[in-house]
N, C-alpha and C positions, 0 to 999 in steps of 0.2 A: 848435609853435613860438610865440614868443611877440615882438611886437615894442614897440620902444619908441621914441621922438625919441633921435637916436646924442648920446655925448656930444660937444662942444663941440670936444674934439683931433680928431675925425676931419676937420671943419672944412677945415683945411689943406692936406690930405694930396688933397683936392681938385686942387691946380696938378701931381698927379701922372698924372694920368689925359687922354689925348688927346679931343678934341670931333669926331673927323675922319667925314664923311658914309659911310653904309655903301652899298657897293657891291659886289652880289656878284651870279655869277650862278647860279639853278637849276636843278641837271641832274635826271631822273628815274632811278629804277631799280626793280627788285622786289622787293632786298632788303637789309634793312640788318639784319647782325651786328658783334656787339661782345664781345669777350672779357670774362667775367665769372669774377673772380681775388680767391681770398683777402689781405684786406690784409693788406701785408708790414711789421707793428707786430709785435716781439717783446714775450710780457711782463716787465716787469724780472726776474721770477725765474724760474728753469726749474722750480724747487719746484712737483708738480702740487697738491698740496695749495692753493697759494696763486695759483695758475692759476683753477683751477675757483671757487675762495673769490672772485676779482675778477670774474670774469666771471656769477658768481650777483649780485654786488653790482650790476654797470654793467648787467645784464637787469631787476635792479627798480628802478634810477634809472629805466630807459628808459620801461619802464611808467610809474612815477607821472608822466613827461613825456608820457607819450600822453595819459594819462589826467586829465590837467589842463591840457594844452594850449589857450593864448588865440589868439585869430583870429590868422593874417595873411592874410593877402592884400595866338574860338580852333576856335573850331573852324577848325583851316584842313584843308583837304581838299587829297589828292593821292594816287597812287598807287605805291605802293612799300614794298618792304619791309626793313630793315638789322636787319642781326646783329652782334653785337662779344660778343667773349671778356668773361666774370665767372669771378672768382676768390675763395676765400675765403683768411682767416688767421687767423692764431692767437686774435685779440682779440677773434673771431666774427662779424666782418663780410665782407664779399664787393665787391668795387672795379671799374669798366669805366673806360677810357679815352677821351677824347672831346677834338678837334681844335678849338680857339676860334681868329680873328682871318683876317688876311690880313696876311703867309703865316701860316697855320697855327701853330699853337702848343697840344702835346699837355698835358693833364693826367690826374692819376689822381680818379679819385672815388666814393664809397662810395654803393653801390645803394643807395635809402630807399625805399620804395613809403608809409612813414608820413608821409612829410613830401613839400613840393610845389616849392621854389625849387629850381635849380640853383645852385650857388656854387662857385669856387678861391680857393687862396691868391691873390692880388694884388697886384701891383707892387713893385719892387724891396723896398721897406720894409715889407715881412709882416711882422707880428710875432705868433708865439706863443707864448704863456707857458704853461708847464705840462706840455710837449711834449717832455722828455726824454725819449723811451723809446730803449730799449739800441740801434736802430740808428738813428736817428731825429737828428739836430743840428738844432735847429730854425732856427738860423742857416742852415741848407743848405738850407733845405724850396723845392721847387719849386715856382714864383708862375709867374702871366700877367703880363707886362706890356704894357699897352694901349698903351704909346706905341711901341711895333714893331708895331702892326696897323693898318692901311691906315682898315680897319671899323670900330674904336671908337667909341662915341659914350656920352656919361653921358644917361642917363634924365630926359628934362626933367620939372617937374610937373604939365604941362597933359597928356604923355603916358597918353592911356587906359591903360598901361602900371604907370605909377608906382601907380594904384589896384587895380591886380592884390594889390599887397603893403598896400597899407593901408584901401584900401575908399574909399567917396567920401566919406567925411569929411577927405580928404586935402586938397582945396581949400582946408580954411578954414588949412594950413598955407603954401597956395601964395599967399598974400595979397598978392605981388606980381607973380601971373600973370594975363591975363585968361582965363578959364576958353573962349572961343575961340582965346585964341590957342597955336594948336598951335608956334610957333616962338618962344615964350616961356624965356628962358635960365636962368631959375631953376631949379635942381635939384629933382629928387623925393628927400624927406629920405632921409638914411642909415637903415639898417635895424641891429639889433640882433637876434639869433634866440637861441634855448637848445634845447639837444640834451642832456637829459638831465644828465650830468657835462662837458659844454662848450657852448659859447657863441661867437658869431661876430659882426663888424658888418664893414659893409663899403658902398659904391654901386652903385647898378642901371645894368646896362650895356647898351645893343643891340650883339649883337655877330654874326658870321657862325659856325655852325656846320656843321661840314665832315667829311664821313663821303664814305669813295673813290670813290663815284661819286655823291656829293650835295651841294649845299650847301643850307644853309636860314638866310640873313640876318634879318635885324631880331629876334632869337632875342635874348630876356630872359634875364639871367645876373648874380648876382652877385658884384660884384667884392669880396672881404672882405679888408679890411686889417689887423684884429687880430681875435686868435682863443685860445679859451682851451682847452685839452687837445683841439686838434681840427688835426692836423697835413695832413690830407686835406681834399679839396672835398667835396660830397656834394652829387649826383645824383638830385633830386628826382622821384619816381616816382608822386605822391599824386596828385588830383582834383583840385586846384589849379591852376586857370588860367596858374597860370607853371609847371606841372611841367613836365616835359621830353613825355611821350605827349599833352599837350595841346596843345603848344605845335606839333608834329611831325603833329598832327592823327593820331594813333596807335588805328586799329582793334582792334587787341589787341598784345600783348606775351605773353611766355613765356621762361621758363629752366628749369635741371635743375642744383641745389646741390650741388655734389661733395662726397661723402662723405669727413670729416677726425676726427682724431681732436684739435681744437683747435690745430691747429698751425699752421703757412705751408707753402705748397703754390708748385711752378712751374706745377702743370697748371692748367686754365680749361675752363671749361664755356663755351656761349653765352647771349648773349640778344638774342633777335628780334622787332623791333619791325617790326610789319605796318601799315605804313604807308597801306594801301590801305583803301577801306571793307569794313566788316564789317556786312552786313544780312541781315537773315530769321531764318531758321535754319542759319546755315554755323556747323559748328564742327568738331573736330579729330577723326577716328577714334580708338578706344579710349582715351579720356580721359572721367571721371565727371563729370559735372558737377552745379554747386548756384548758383540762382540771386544775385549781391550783392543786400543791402536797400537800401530806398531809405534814405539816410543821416540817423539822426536829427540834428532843429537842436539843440532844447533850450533851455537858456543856453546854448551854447554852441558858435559857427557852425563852429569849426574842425574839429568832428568830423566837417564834412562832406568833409574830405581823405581818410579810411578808407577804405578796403577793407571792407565787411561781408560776414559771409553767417550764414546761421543754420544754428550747432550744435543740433544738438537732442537728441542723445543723447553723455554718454561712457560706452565700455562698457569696462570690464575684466574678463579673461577672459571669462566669458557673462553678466557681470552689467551691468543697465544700472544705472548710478552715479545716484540720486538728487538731480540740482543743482538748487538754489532755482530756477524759470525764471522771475523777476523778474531774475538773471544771463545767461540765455541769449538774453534776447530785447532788444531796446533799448525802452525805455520812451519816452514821450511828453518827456522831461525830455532826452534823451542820453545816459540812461544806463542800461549793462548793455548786452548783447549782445559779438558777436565779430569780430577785424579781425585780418588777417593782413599782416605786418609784415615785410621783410625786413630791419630795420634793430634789430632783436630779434634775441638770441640764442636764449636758452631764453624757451620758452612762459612767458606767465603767466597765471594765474587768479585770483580774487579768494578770498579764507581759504577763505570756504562753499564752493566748490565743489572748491578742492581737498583741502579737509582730507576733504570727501565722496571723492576719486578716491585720497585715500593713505590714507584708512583702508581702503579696499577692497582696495589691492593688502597692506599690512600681514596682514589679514584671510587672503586668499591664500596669501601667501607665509608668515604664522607671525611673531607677534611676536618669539619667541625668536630668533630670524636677523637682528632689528635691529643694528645697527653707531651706538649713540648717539654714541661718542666722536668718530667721522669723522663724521656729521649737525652736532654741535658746530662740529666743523673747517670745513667744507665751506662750510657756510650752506644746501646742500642739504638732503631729504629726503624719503621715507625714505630709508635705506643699509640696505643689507644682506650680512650675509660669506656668500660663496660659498665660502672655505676648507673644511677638513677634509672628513670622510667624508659627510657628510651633505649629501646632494642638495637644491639650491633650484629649485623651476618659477618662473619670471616667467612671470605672465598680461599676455599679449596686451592693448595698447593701440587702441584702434578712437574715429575722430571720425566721427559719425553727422548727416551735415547735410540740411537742407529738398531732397527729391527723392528721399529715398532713399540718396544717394552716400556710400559708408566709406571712411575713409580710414584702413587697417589700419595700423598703423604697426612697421617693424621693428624688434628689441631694438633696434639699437643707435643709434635717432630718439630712445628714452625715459632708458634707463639707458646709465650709462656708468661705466669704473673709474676708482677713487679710489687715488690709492697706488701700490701691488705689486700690483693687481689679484685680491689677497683679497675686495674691499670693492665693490660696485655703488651706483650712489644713481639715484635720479629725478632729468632735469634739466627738472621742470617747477620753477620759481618764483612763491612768492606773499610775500605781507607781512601785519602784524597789523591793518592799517588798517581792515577792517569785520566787526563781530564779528556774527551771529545779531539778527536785528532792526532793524539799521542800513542803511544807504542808504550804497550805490560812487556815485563819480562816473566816468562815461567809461565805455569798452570794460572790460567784466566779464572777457573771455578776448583774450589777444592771443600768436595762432599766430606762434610764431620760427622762424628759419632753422635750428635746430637738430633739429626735428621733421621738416623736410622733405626734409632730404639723403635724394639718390636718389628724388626725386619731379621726376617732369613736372608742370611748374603752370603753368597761360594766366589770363592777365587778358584776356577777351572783352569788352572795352570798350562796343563796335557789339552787342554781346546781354546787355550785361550781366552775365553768369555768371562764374562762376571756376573752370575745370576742375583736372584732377590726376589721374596713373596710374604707378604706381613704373615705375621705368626705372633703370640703371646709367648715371651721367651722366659717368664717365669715359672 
């Protein structure tokens, strides 16, 4: 993400937001689940050709936004653990629900493990532009509003809080606070973020969050008031001091991505955030595990919101794939190496290494069985026609990371059909941006949601690691 001083109209919009003291009080429990549901964004067209064609397009927006991402910018300890339903949909994201204010006040918002703020639409006057999608009125999009919560309070700028999102160079914005005084009325500036193909700005809120047998007050949240092709909140799940597992003091977390074939779905998987501490060696029975790296700085601090862990092998069929590992590994700079993203559709890799992983299945599978026309179409590739008499083998996809751990991946995590289902293609995605010789900026490989349907995946916080073991998550 990336932030900026807001412009001058959000100013105003200020005398719409309550100051009122938060009061709430903390219950404990063991578990906190959360339904985790595909978002329910149709694409404008039901044409799969133009389905698959957006969604290859919005996976490598996503990436060059990882991959270029400027700074923005807790431990609270408790014992407990919450679960809630995630869901995935059509547009390749995955959405939990989560209770702000007092009384309560439900929104929806899109799982990010890439990124670190929580934010919803906000107060009566949201505005989104950009946001027509087929079932979507963005006049109707459901906002918080702060002034029905008992809890609200705007983010002053002496708030340790406010330098969460901007760093301590914040002060010299706060020029008319005294850096002790914590009861200082000046606002922490508005924020501005970029997601790839949208964009958000909005005020930093302390507000009460509330899960059925929990509450957790003085919980950092932003309130966004205009928003550009971004209809939903989004649920920050990053390394970031204002993510939601930081904030929650979260030992580990874990979910299981329901297997879709891009569509919207009513069913939901969970995700369980283990609230309790995680130390030693406790980890989960039959799940692999590979240690996260420690997060390169570089130029550039915000990489340290990632997820890493180190690929070291891609094998197709029994071959192991030759990739540059100046790619696989992250350098002293921040760049290169691997982060896994639920906020990613289809995987991406950087030219070198996948043009390495698609000549090899090419090589396999027979150049003759190419499908250029639909490669064309798609923005995918390769494609290749499964039609007529003549039998095609897809070789087996396998991620090879630090410890040993594979992560085999089933047909239908890699290819998927194009069309009338003549036609298969790879939804791995990359772009022309470094050719043989050149220097990537950022994460070299970034693992999507698309690769992982039907996988158990924990982020082991309290050990560090990141486990994974196929499982049927519906």
């Amino acid at each position: 993400m990336t932030n900026f001083m807001a412009p001058s109209f959000l100013l105003p919009l200020l005398c719409l937001l309550t100051t009122a003291t938060v009061t709430a009080v903390a219950t404990t429990t063991t578990t906190i689940t959360i339904p985790l549901t595909p978002l329910a964004i149709k694409h404008a067209s039901s044409d799969p050709h133009k389905l698959l064609n957006s969604l290859a397009i919005s996976s490598l927006s996503r990436a060059q936004h990882l991959k270029s991402k400027s700074q923005i910018k807790t431990k609270t300890n408790s014992s407990s653990s919450i679960s809630t339903p995630l869901t995935g949909h059509s547009y390749g994201g995955y959405t939990i629900s989560l209770s702000f204010g007092t009384p309560p006040q439900t929104t929806t918002l899109i799982f990010d493990t890439g990124s670190s703020l929580v934010w919803f639409p906000c107060t009566a006057h949201y505005l989104c532009s950009r946001c027509s999608f087929p079932n979507v009125n963005p006049s109707h999009i459901s906002t918080f509003i702060p002034k029905k919560s008992s809890t609200s309070k705007i983010i002053g700028c002496s708030n340790p809080k406010c330098a969460w999102i901007f760093g301590s160079e914040v002060a010299a914005r706060c020029k008319n606070c005294d850096p002790n005084d914590q009861a200082c009325s000046q606002t922490c500036p508005p924020y501005i973020l970029q997601y790839g193909l949208g964009s958000t700005a909005g005020l930093l809120l302390s507000e009460t969050l509330e899960f059925p047998n929990k509450k957790r007050p003085d919980f950092l949240v932003g309130c966004s008031i205009v928003s550009n092709r971004q209809p939903a909140g989004i649920g920050g799940f990053g390394r970031g001091k204002e993510s939601l597992p930081s904030q929650l003091g979260v030992g580990k977390f874990s979910y299981c991505l329901l297997s879709r074939k891009l569509d919207d779905t009513s069913v939901s998987s969970n995700l369980v955030l283990d609230t309790g501490s995680v130390s030693g060696n406790s980890t989960t029975s039959n799940l692999r595990y590979t240690p996260f790296l420690k997060n390169p700085t570089g130029v550039n601090s915000a990489f340290g919101e990632y997820y890493y862990v180190l690929l070291r092998k891609v094998i197709v069929g029994n071959r192991h794939v030759k990739a540059p590992y100046r790619f696989l590994v992250p350098g002293s700079d921040g760049n290169g190496g691997t982060i896994v993203d639920s906020g990613s559709t289809f995987t991406f890799m950087e030219k070198p290494v996948f043009d390495a992983v698609a000549e090899e299945f090419i090589k396999q599978v027979g150049n003759d069985s190419r499908a250029s026309k639909e490669e064309i179409q798609s923005g995918v590739r390769p494609c290749f026609k499964i039609s007529g008499d003549k039998s095609v083998n897809i070789p087996k996809l396998t991620f090879q990371f630090k410890g040993g751990s594979k992560m085999a991946l089933p047909l239908e995590n890699y290819f998927a059909y194009y069309g009338n289902e003549s036609v298969i293609c790879l939804m791995i995605i990359t772009d022309n941006a470094v050719e043989p010789g050149s220097s990537s900026t950022g994460p070299a490989i970034i693992l999507g949601s698309f690769q992982l349907q039907n996988f158990y995946v924990e982020f082991n916080l309290g050990n560090e690691k990141f486990g994974f073991a196929r499982k049927k998550c519906s």
